[in-house]
GUPA-722821 format. One record per residue (C-alpha): y, x, z; residue number from 1. Coordinates in nm, 3 decimals, always signed. Layout:
<gudos>
+---------+---------+---------+-----+
|      py |      px |      pz |  nr |
+---------+---------+---------+-----+
|       Y |       X |       Z | NUM |
...
+---------+---------+---------+-----+
</gudos>
This chain:
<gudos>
+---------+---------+---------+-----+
|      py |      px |      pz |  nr |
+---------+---------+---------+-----+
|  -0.978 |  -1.526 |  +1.513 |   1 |
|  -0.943 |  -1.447 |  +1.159 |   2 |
|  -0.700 |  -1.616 |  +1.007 |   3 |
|  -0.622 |  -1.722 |  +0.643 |   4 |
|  -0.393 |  -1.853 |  +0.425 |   5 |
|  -0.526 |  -2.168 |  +0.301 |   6 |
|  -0.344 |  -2.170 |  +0.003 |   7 |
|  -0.577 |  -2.090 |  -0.354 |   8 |
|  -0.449 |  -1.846 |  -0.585 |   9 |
|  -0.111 |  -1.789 |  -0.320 |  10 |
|  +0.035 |  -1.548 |  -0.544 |  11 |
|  -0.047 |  -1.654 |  -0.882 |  12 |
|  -0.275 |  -1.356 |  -1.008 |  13 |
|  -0.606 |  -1.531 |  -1.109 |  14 |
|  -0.587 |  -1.740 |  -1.435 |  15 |
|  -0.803 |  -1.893 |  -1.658 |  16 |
|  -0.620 |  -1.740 |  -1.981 |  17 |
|  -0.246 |  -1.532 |  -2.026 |  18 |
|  +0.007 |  -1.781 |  -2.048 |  19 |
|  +0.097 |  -1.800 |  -2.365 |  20 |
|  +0.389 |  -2.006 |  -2.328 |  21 |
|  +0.567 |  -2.297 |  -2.122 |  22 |
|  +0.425 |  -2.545 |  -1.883 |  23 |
|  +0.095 |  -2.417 |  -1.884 |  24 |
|  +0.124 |  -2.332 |  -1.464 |  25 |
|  -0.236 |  -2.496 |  -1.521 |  26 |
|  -0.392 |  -2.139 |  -1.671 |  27 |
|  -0.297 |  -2.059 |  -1.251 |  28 |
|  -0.634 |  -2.193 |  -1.148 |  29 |
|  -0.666 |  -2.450 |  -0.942 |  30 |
|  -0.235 |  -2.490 |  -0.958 |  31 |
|  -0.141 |  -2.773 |  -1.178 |  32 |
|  +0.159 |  -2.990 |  -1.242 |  33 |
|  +0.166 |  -3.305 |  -1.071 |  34 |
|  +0.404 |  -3.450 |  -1.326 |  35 |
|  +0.388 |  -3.485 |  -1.703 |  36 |
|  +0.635 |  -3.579 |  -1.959 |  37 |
|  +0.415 |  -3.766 |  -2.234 |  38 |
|  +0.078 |  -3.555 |  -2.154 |  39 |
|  +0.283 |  -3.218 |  -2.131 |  40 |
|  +0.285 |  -3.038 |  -1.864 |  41 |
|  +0.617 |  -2.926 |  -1.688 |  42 |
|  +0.569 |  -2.608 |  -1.451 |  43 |
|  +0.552 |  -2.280 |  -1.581 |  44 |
|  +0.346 |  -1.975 |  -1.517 |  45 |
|  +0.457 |  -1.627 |  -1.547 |  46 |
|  +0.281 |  -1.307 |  -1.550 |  47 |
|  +0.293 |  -0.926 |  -1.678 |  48 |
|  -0.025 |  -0.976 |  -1.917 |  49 |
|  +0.203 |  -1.220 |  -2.146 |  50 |
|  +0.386 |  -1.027 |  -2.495 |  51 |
|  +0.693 |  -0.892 |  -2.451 |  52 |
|  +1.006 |  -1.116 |  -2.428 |  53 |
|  +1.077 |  -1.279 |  -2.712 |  54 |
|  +0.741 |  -1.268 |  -2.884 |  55 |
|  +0.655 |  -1.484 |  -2.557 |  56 |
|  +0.875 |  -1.655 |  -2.345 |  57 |
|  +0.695 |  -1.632 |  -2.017 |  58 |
|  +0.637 |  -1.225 |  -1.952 |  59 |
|  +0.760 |  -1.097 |  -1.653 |  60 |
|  +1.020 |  -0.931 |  -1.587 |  61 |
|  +1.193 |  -1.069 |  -1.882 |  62 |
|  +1.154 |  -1.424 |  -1.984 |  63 |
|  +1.347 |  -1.719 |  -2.142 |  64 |
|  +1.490 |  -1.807 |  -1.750 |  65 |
|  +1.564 |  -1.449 |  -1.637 |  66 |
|  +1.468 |  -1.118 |  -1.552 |  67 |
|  +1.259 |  -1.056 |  -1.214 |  68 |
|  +0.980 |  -0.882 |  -1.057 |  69 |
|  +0.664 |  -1.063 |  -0.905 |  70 |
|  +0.760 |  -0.997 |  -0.550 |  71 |
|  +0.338 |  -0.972 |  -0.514 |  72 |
|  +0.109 |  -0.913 |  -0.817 |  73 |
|  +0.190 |  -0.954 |  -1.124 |  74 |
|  +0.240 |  -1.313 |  -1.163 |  75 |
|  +0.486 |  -1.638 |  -1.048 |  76 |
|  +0.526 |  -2.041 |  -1.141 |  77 |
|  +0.872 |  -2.126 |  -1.219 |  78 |
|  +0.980 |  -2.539 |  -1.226 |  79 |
|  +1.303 |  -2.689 |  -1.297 |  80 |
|  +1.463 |  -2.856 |  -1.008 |  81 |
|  +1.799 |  -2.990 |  -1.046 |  82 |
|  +1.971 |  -3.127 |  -1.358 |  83 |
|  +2.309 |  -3.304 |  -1.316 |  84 |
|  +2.278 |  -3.497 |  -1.628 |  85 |
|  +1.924 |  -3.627 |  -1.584 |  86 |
|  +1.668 |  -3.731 |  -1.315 |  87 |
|  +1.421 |  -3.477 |  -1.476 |  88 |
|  +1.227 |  -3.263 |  -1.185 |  89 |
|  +0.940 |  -3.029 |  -1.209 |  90 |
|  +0.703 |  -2.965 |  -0.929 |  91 |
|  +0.401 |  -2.701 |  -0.836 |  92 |
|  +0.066 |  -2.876 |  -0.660 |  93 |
|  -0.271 |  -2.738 |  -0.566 |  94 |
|  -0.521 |  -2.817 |  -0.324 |  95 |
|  -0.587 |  -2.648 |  -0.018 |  96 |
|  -0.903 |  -2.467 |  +0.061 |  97 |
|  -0.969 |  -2.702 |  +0.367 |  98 |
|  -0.780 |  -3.027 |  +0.480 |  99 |
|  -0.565 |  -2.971 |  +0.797 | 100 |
|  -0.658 |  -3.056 |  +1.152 | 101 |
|  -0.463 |  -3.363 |  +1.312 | 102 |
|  -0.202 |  -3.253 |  +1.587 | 103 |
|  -0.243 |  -2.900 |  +1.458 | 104 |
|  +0.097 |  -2.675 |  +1.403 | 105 |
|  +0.087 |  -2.473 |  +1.098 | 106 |
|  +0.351 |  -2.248 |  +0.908 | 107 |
|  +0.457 |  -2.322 |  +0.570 | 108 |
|  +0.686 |  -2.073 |  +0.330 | 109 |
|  +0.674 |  -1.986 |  +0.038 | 110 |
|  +0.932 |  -1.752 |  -0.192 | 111 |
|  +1.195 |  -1.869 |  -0.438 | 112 |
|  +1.430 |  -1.643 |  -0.703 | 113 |
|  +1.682 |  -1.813 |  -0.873 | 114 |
|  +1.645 |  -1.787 |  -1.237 | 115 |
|  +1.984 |  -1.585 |  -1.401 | 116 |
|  +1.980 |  -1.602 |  -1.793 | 117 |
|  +1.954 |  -1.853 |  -2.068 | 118 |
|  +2.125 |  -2.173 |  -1.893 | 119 |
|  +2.408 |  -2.125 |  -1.680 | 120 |
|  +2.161 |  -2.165 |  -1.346 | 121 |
|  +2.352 |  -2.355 |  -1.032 | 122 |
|  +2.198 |  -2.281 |  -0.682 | 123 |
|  +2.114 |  -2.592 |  -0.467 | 124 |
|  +1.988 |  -2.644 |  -0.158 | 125 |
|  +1.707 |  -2.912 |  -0.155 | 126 |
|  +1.394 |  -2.696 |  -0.192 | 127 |
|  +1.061 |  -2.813 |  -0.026 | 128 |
|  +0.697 |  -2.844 |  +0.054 | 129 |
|  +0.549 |  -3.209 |  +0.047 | 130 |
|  +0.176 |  -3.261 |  +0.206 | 131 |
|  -0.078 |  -3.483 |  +0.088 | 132 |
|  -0.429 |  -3.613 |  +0.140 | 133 |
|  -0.453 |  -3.708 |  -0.211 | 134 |
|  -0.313 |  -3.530 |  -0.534 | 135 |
|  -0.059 |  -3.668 |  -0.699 | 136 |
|  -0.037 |  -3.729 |  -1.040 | 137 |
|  +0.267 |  -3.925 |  -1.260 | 138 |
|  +0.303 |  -3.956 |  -1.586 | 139 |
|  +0.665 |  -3.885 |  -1.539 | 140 |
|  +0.887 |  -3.558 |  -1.503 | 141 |
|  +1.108 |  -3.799 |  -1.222 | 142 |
|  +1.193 |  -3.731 |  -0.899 | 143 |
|  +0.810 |  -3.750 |  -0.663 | 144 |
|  +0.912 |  -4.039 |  -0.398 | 145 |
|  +0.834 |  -3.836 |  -0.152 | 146 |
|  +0.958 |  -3.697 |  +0.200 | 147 |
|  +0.832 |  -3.324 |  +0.230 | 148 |
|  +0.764 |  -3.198 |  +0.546 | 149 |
|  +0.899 |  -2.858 |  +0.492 | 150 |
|  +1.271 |  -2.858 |  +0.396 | 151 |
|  +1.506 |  -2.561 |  +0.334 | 152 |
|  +1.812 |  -2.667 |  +0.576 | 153 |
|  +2.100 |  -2.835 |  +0.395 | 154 |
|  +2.390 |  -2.645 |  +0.320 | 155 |
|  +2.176 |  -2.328 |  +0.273 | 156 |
|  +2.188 |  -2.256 |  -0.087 | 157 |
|  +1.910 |  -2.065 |  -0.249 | 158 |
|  +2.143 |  -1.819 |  -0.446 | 159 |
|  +2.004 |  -1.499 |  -0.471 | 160 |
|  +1.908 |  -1.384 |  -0.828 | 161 |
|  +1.803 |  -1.042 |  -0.780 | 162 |
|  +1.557 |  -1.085 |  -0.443 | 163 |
|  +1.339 |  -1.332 |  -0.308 | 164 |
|  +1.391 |  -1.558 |  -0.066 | 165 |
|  +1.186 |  -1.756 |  +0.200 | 166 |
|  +1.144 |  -2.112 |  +0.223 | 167 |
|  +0.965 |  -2.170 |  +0.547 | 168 |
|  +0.925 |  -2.432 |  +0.879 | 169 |
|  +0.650 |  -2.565 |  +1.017 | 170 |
|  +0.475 |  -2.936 |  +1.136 | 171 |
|  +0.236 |  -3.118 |  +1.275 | 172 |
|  -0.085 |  -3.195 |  +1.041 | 173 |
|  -0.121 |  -3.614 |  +1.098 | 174 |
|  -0.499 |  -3.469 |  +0.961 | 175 |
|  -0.628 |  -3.466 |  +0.653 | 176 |
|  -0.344 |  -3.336 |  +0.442 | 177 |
|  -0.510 |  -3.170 |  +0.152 | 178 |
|  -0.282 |  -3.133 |  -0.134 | 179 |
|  +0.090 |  -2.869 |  -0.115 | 180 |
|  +0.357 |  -2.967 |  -0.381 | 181 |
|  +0.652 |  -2.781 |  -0.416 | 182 |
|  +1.006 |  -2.853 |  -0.533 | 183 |
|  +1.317 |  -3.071 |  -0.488 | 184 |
|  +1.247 |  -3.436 |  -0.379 | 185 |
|  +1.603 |  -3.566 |  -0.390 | 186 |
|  +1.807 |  -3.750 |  -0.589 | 187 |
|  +2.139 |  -3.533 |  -0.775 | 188 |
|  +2.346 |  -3.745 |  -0.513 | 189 |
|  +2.140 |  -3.610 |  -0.259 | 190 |
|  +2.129 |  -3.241 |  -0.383 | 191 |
|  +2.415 |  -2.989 |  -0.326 | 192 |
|  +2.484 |  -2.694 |  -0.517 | 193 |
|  +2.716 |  -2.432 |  -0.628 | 194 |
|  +2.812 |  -2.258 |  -0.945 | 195 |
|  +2.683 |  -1.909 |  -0.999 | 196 |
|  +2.788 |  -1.809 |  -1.303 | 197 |
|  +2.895 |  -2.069 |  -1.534 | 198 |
|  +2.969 |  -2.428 |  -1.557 | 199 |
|  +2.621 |  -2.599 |  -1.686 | 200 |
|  +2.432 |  -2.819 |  -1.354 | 201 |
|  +2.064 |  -2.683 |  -1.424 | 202 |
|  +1.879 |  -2.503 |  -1.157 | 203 |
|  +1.545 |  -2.338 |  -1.243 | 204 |
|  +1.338 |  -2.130 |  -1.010 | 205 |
|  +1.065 |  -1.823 |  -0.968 | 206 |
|  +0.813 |  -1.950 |  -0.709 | 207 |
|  +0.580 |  -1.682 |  -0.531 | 208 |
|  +0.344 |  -1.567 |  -0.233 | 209 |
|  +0.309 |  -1.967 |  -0.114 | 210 |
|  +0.129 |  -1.979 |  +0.219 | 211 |
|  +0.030 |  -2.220 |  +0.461 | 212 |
|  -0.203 |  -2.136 |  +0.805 | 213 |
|  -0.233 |  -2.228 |  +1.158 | 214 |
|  +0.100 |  -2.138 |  +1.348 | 215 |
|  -0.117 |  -1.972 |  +1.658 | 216 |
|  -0.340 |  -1.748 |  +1.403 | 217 |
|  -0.318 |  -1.394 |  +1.514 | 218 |
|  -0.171 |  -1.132 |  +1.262 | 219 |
|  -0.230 |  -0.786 |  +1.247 | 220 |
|  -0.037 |  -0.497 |  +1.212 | 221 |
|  -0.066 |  -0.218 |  +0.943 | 222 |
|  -0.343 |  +0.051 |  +1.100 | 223 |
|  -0.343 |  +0.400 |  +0.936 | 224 |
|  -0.600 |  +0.544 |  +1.180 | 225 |
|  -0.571 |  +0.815 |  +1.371 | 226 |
|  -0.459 |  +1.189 |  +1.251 | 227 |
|  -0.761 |  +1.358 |  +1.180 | 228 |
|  -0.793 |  +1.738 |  +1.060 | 229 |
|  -1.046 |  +1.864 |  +0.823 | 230 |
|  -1.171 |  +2.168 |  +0.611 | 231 |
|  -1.088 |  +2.211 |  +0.250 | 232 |
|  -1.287 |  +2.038 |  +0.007 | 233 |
|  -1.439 |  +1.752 |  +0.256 | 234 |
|  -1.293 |  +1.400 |  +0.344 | 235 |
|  -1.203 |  +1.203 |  +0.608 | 236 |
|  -1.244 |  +0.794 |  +0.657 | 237 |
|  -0.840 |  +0.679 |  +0.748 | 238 |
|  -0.731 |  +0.339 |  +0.770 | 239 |
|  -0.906 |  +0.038 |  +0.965 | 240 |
|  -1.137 |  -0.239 |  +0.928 | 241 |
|  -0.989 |  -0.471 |  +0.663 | 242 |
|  -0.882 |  -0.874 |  +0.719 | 243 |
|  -0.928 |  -1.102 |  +0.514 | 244 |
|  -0.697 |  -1.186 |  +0.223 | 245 |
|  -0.478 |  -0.907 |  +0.334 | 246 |
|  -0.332 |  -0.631 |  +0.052 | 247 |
|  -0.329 |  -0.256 |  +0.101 | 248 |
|  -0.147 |  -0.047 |  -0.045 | 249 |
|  -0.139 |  +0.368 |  +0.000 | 250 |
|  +0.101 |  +0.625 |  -0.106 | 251 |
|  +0.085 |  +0.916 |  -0.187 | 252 |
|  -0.214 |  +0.850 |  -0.424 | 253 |
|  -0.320 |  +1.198 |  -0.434 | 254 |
|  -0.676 |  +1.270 |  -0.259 | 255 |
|  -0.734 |  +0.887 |  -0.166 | 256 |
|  -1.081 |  +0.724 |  -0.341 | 257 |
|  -0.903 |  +0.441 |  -0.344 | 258 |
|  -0.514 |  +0.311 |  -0.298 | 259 |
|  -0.593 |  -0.078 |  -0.267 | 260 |
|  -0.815 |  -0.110 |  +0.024 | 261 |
|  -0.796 |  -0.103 |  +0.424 | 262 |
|  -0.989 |  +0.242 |  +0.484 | 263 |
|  -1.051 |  +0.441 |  +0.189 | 264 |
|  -1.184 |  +0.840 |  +0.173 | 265 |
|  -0.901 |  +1.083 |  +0.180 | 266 |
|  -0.998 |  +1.450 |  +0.043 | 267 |
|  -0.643 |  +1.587 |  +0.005 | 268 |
|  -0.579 |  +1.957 |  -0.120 | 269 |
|  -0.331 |  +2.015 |  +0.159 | 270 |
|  -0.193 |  +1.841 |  +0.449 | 271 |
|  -0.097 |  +1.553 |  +0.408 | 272 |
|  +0.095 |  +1.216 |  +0.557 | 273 |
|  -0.012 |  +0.885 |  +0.386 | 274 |
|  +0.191 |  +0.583 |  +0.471 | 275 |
|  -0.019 |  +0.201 |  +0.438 | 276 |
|  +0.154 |  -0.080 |  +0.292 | 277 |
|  -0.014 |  -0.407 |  +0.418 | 278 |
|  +0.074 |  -0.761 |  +0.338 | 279 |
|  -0.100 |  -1.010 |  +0.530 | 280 |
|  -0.197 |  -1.377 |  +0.467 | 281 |
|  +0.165 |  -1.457 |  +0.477 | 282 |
|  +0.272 |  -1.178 |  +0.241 | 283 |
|  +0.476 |  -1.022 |  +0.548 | 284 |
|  +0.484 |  -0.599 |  +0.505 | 285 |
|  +0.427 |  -0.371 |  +0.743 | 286 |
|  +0.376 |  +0.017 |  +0.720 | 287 |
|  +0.197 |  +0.275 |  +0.928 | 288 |
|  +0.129 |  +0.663 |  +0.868 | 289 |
|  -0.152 |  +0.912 |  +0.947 | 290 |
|  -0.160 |  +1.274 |  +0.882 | 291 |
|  -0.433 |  +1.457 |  +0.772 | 292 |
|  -0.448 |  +1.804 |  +0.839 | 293 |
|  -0.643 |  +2.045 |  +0.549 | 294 |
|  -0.729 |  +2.407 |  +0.706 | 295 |
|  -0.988 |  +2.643 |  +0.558 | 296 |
|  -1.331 |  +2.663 |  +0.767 | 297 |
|  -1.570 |  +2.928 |  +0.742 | 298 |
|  -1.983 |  +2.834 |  +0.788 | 299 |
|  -2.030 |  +2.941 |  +1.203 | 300 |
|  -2.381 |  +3.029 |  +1.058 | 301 |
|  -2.267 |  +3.284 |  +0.795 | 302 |
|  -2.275 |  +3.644 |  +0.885 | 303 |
|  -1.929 |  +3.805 |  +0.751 | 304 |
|  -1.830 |  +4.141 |  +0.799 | 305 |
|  -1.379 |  +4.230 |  +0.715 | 306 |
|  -1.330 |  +4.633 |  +0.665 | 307 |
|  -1.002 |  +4.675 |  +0.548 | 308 |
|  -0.944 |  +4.952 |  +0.375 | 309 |
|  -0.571 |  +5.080 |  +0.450 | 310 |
|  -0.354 |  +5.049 |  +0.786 | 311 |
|  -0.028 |  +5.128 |  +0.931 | 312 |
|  -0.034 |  +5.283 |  +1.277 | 313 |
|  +0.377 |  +5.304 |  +1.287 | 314 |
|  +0.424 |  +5.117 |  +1.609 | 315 |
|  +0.582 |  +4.771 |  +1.455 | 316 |
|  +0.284 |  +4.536 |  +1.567 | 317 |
|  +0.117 |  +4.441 |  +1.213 | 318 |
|  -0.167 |  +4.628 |  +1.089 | 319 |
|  -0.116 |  +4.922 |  +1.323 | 320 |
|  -0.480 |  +4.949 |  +1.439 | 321 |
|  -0.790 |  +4.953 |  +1.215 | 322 |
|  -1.013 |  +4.739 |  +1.315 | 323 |
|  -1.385 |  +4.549 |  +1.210 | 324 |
|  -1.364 |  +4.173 |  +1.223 | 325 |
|  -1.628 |  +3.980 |  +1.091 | 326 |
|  -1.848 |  +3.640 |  +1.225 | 327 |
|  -2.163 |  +3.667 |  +1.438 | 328 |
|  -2.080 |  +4.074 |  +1.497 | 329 |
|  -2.334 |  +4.179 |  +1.846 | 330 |
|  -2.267 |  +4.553 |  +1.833 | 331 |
|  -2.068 |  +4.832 |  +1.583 | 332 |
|  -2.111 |  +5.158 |  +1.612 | 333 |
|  -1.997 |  +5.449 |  +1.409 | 334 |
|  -1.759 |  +5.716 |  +1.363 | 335 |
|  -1.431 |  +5.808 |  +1.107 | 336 |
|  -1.407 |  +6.164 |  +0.990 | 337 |
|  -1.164 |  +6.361 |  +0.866 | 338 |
|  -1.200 |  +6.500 |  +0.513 | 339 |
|  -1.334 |  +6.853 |  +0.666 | 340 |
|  -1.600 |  +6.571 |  +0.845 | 341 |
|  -1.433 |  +6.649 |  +1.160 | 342 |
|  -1.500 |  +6.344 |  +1.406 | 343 |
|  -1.169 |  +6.124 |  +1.484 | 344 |
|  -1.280 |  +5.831 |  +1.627 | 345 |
|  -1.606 |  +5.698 |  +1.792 | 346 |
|  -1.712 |  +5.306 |  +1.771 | 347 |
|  -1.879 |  +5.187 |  +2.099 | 348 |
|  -1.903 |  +4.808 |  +2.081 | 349 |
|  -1.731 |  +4.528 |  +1.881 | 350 |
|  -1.347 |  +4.558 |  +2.040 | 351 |
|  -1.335 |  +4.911 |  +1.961 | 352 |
|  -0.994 |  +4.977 |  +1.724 | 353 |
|  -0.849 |  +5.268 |  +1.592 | 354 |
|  -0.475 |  +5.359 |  +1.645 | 355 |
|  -0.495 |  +5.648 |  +1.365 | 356 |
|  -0.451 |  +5.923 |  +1.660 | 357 |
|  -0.685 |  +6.212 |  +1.707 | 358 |
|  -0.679 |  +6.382 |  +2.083 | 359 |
|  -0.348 |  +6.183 |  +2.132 | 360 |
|  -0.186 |  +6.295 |  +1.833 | 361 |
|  -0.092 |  +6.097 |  +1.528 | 362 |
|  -0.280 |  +6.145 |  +1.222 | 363 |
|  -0.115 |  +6.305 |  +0.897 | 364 |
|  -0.123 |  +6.009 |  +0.624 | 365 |
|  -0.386 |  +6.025 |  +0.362 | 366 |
|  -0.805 |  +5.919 |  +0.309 | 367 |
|  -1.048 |  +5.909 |  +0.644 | 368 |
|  -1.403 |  +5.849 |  +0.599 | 369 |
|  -1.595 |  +5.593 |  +0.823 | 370 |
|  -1.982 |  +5.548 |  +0.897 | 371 |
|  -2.077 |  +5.201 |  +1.043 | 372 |
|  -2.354 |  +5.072 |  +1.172 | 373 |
|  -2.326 |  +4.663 |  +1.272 | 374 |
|  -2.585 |  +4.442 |  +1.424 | 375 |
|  -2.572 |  +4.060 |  +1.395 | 376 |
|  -2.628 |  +3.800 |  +1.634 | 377 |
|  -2.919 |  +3.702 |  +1.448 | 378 |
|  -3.080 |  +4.069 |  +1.441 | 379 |
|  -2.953 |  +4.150 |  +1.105 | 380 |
|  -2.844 |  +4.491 |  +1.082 | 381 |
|  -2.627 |  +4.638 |  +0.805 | 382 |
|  -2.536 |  +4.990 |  +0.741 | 383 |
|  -2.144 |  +5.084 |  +0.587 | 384 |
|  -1.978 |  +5.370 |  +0.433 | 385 |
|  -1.656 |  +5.438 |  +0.273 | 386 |
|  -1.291 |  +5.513 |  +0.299 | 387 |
|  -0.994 |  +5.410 |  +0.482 | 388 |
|  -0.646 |  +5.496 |  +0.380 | 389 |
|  -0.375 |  +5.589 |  +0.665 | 390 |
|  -0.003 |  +5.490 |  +0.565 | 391 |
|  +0.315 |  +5.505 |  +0.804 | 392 |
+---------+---------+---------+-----+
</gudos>
């Protein structure tokens, strides 16, 4: 089963303009606010395309509320949710892409950020996710009368300024629930909350990565592919089949044809470990590796002939013998001489080697002369001359 998060627009990246300032969580297509003070509307929406702080208020990282990073994206809503000296409340709504199935189970989170400059932000602990089968709409900026069905547990403030933190739980659809909103549905005699750095009672929050989907869906785990090896200059398919509404992410970046998707073409220089980042419908990480392995290949069909041209018959195992290598080699023969053309050394077929001795003697150092006849595996025949020097 492939399942999806039937949230629109989850992470706020789509949107019909930049924001250009606040309550415009609208631009978040199809996100609105469900309340209104006069015709305004309340929520906010953030995102990296906006001016710099303060030539516009809502940029991200720094804003009028705070400083933080999308923690997906580039973009996040932020509402007001507590105010000790007023009823005032700002909440997040959008519809769903289908309604949800009566008796179902599903799992609802999304990610909050307390906000931590401008006001002196307090922390609380009523934060929640209220179901629908109809939108709502007030021409108020009041509490919603409302009992959400997702609640972050009392007592458990939402403090953190610097990461983000979940908001989840999970219910049983009655069917038909169409509509999320998002924020604090309590009264200020009904909401607790601490200080966190100052003495003014206004909370305000960074909202991100919402997500709502069948509690029995079946998630999958990062796939890198296999470890594959392959000759310089050609590629190699890594990753898996993607799933939908999933992110990808690769690093290193070098070699890939493309960093954002499940199984791009890797054509690295040299070998190589690339590590996938995946986030799936629920904006949960996970990370797996694959190494591809770069060696140099010769073409089987090529005929290649190796003389080297100097050697060191002293006994300590490298280069003491010289020898013809090649590719596709049937047959060698041919002789070295002396410079007096004296015959050293006779080549009979294509292991033949020679250890720089002549009638079990070692050679002095200096030029030999070789003749060489080879024959290929295809019939090609090639005739060599030339010199080979002898150094101990």
């Amino acid at each position: 089963m492939h399942a999806q998060n039937l949230v629109p627009n989850a992470s706020f990246e789509n949107f019909s303009s930049c924001p250009s300032d606040q309550g415009q969580i609208i631009r978040a297509v199809p996100w609105y606010s469900p309340t209104y003070y006069l015709t305004e509307s309340m929520s906010d929406l953030l995102n990296e395309c906006s001016p710099p702080y303060p030539t516009s208020l809502v940029n991200i990282p720094i804003n009028i509320w705070g400083y933080q990073y999308p923690r997906t994206g580039n973009g996040y809503a932020g509402i007001y949710v507590f105010a000790d000296y007023e009823k005032g409340r700002e909440y997040i709504s959008v519809k769903l892409d289908s309604a949800l199935i009566a008796g179902k189970t599903y799992c609802v989170g999304y990610y909050a950020s307390l906000a931590n400059k401008g006001y002196p932000y307090f922390a609380i602990d009523r934060m929640g996710a209220y179901f629908s089968n109809t939108a709502i709409s007030l021409n108020t900026y009041y509490i919603i009368p409302a009992t959400p069905q997702i609640e972050n547990p009392t007592g458990h403030f939402l403090s953190d300024t610097i990461n983000w933190m979940l908001v989840s739980g999970s219910f049983i659809a009655l069917g038909g629930e169409q509509y999320i909103t998002i924020g604090n549905f309590y009264a200020n005699d009904s909401t607790n909350y601490i200080p966190t750095n100052a003495t003014n009672t206004i909370s305000y929050y960074y909202i991100d990565d919402v997500f709502v989907y069948p509690c029995n869906a079946t998630v999958y785990a990062a796939n890198a592919g296999t470890n594959v090896t392959i000759c310089r200059g050609d590629s190699a398919q890594i990753g898996a089949a993607p799933h939908t509404q999933y992110l990808y992410s690769w690093q290193p970046v070098a070699g890939l044809s493309d960093t954002s998707i499940a199984n791009p073409k890797a054509s690295p220089a040299v070998t190589t470990t690339y590590y996938l980042h995946q986030k799936d419908f629920k904006f949960d990480e996970t990370i797996d590796s694959v190494t591809v392995t770069v060696k140099t290949c010769e073409d089987t069909t090529k005929n290649t002939l190796i003389i080297p041209n100097a050697f060191t018959p002293n006994g300590d195992g490298y280069n003491d013998y010289f020898k013809i290598n090649g590719q596709n080699i049937r047959s060698i023969n041919g002789k070295i001489f002396n410079r007096w053309g004296e015959e050293l050394f006779k080549y009979t077929d294509v292991n033949s080697k020679w250890d720089g001795k002549y009638k079990g003697k070692d050679v002095s150092d200096g030029v030999y002369f070789y003749i060489l006849e080879v024959t290929f595996n295809n019939g090609e025949t090639r005739e060599n001359h030339g010199s080979i020097e002898v150094v101990k």
